[in-house]
N, C-alpha and C positions, 0 to 999 in steps of 0.2 A: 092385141096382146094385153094383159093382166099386167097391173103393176104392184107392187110392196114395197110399202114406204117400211121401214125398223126405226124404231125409237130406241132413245135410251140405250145406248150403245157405250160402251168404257173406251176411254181414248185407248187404252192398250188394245181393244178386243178391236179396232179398227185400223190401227195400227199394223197388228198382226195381219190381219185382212187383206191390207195395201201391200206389204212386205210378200205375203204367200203368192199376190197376182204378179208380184213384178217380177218374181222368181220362172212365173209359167206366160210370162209377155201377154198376161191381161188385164183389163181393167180390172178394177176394184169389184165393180156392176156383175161384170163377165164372172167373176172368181167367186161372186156372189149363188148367183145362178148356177153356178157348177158343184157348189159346197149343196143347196140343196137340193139337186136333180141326185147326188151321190146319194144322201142322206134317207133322201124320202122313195128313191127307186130301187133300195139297194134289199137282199133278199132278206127275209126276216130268220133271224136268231131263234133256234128251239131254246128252247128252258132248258137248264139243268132235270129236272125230275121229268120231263117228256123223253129225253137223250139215256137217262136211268131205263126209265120206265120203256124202252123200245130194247135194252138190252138183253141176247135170252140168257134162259136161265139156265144156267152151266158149270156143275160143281156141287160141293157142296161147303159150308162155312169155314170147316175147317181147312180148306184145300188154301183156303188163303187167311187163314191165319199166322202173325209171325210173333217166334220167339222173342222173349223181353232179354234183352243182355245186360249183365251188371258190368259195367267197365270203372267201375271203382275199384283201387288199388288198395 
């Protein structure tokens, strides 16, 4: 097995770290390895303009245009 040492870590961010393992009865080690197995296996995010750009085209501009309201008295 592979090992990773992290440097330079903020007492808070390791702190945090300890507190989130001891909530799920693991090591700090353990909590480590499970933060980045989440992180780096997890499915990747489409872009906003990919998610645009898949949507069809249906309508026409005005169909979703909305009236301006004056709500001053």
């Amino acid at each position: 097995m592979a090992q990773l040492i992290v440097r330079n870590l903020s007492e808070d961010l390791v702190k945090a770290l300890k507190q989130q393992a001891a909530k799920r009865n693991r090591s700090a080690e353990q909590e480590h390895r499970e933060i980045l197995k989440a992180a780096l296996h997890a499915p990747r995010r489409r872009s906003l303009a990919d998610v645009l750009a898949s949507m069809p085209d249906v309508g026409q501009d005005a169909d979703f245009s909305r009236e301006q309201q004056d709500h001053r008295g």
